[in-house]
C-alpha positions as CSV (number, residue, x, y, z in Angstrom):
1,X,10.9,-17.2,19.3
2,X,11.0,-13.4,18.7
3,X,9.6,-10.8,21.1
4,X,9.6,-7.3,20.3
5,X,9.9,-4.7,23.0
6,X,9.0,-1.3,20.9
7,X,9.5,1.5,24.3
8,X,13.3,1.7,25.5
9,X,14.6,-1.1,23.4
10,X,13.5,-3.3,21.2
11,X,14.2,-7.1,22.0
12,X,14.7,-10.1,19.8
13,X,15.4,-13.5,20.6
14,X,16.3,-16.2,18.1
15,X,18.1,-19.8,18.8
16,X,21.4,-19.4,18.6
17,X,22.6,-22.3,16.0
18,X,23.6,-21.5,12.9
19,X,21.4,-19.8,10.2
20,X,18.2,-21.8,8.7
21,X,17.9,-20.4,5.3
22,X,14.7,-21.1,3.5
23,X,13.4,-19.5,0.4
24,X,10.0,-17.4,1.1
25,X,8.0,-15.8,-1.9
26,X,5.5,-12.6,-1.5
27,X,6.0,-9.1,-0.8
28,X,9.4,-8.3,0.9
29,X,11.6,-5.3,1.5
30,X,15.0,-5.3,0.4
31,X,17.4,-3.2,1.9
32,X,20.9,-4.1,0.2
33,X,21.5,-0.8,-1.2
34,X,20.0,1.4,2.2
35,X,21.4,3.7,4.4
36,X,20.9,3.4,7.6
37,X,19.5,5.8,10.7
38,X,21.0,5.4,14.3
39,X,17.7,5.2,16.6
40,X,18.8,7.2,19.5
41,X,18.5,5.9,23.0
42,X,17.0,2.4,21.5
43,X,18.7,-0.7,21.2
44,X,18.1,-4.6,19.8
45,X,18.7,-7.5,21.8
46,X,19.8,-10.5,19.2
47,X,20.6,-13.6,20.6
48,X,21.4,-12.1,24.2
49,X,23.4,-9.7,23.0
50,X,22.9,-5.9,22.8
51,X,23.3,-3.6,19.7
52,X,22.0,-0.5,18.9
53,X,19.0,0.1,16.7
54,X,19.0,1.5,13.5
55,X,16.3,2.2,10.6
56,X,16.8,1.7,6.8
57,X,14.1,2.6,3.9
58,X,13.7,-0.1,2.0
59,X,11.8,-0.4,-1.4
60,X,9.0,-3.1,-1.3
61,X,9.1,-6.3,-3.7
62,X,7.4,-9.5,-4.4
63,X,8.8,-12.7,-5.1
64,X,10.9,-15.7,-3.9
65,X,13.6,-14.2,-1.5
66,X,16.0,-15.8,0.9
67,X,14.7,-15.4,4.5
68,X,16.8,-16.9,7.7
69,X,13.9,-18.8,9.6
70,X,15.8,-19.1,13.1
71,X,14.7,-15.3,13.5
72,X,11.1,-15.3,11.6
73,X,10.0,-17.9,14.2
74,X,10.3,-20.7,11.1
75,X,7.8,-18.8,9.0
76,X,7.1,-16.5,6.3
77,X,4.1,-14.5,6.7
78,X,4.4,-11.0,7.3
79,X,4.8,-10.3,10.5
80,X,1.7,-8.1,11.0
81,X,-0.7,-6.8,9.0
82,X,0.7,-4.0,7.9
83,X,4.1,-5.1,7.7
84,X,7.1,-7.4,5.8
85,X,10.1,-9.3,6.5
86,X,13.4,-7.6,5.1
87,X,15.1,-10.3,2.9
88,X,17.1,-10.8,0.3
89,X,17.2,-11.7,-3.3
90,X,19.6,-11.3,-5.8
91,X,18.8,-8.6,-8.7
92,X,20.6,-6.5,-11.8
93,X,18.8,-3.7,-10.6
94,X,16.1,-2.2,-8.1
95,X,14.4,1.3,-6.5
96,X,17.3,2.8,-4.3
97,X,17.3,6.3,-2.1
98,X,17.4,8.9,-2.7
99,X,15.0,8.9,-5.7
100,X,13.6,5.4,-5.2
101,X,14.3,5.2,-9.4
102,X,15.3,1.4,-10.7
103,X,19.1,1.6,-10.1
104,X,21.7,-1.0,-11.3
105,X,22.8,-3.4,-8.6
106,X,26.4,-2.5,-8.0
107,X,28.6,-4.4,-5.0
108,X,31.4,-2.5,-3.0
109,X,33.6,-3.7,0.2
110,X,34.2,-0.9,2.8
111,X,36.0,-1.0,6.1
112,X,34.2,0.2,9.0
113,X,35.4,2.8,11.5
114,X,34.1,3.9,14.8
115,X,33.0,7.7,12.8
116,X,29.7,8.4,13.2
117,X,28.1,6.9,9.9
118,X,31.2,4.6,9.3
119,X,29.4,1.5,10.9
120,X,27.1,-0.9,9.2
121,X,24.1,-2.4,9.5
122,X,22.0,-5.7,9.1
123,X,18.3,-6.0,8.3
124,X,18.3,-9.4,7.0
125,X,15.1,-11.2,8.2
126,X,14.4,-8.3,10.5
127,X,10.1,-6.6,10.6
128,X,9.6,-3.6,8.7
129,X,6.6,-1.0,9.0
130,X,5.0,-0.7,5.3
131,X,5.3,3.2,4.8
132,X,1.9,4.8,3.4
133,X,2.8,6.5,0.9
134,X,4.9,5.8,-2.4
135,X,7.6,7.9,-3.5
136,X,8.4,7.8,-7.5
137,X,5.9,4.3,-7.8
138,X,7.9,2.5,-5.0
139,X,6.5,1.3,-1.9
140,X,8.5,1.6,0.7
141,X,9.5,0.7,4.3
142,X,11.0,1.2,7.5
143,X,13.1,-1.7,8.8
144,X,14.5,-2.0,12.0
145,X,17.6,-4.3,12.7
146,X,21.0,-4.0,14.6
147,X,23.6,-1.5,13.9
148,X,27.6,-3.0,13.1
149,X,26.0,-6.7,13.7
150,X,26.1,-9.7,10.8
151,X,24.0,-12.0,9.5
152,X,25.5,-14.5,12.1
153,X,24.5,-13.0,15.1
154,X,28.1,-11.6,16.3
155,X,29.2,-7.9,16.5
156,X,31.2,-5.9,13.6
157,X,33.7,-3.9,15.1
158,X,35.6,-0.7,13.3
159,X,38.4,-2.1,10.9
160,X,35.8,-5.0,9.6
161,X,36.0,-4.8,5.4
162,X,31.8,-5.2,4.7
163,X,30.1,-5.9,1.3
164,X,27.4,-3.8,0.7
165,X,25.0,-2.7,-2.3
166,X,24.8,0.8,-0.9
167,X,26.4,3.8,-2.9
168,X,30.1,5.2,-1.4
169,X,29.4,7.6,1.2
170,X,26.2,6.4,2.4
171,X,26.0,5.8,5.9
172,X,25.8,2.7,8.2
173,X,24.4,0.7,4.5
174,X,23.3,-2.7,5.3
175,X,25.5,-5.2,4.0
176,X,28.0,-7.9,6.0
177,X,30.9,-8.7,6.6
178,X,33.1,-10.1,3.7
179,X,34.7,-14.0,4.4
């Protein structure tokens, strides 16, 4: 089960066994490549534990995409009406910020440090807000997930080498940690 606490802090609560990955198809953001935006004063609370909040733009797609149900509460409609589940699917390119232009999919490993923008971020299987307006023919969204947490629910200290799709220099990108 999910709740979602949008004044002080926003609060999320999945099971805490291991992912359930499921393949979902429809309209979905996909934030490999994003930055992400410290909320300030806000946190997430994953599995009982606290991380701070952070926002990434993320161009809006359709089609089958992998989706972790454990924290989607085991389904894959949107989760309101005007909004999408941030997931992932593999592509050789797709709209990325700053000009929301098709860009080549390019992975790079990073290490984190404790700098302000040297952190990372996860937004995989997280609610985004569908943005009104497009910019260059992409829709877009806001997605909101936990700052310097991965994929399994367990915190990414400074010093962790991350894989991201996210340019050099952009900060907090979403990615996660590399095995």
């Amino acid at each position: 089960m999910k709740k979602l606490l949008i004044a002080a802090a926003l609060t999320f609560t999945a099971p805490a066994h291991a992912l359930t990955i499921q393949v979902c198809t429809g309209e979905f953001a996909l934030c490999a490549a994003s930055p992400t935006t410290p909320v300030p004063g806000k946190t997430i609370t994953v599995n009982g534990k606290v991380f701070p909040l952070g926002v990434a733009v993320c161009p809006v797609l359709r089609g089958p995409a992998l989706a972790d149900m454990d924290l989607m509460d085991s389904s894959c409609a949107p989760p309101g009406p005007t909004e999408v589940w941030s997931l992932f699917q593999a592509r050789d390119s797709f709209p990325q910020a700053p000009t929301w232009a098709n860009t080549p999919a390019a992975f790079r490993k990073f290490t984190t440090t404790a700098a302000p923008g040297g952190g990372m971020s996860n937004m995989f299987s997280f609610p985004c807000k569908l943005r009104s307006k497009k910019v260059n023919g992409t829709k877009l969204a806001d997605c909101y997930g936990p700052m310097n947490e991965s994929p399994t629910g367990v915190a990414v200290p400074a010093g962790t080498e991350v894989m991201t799709q996210s340019p050099a220099g952009a900060a907090d990108p979403v990615g996660g940690p590399t095995p």
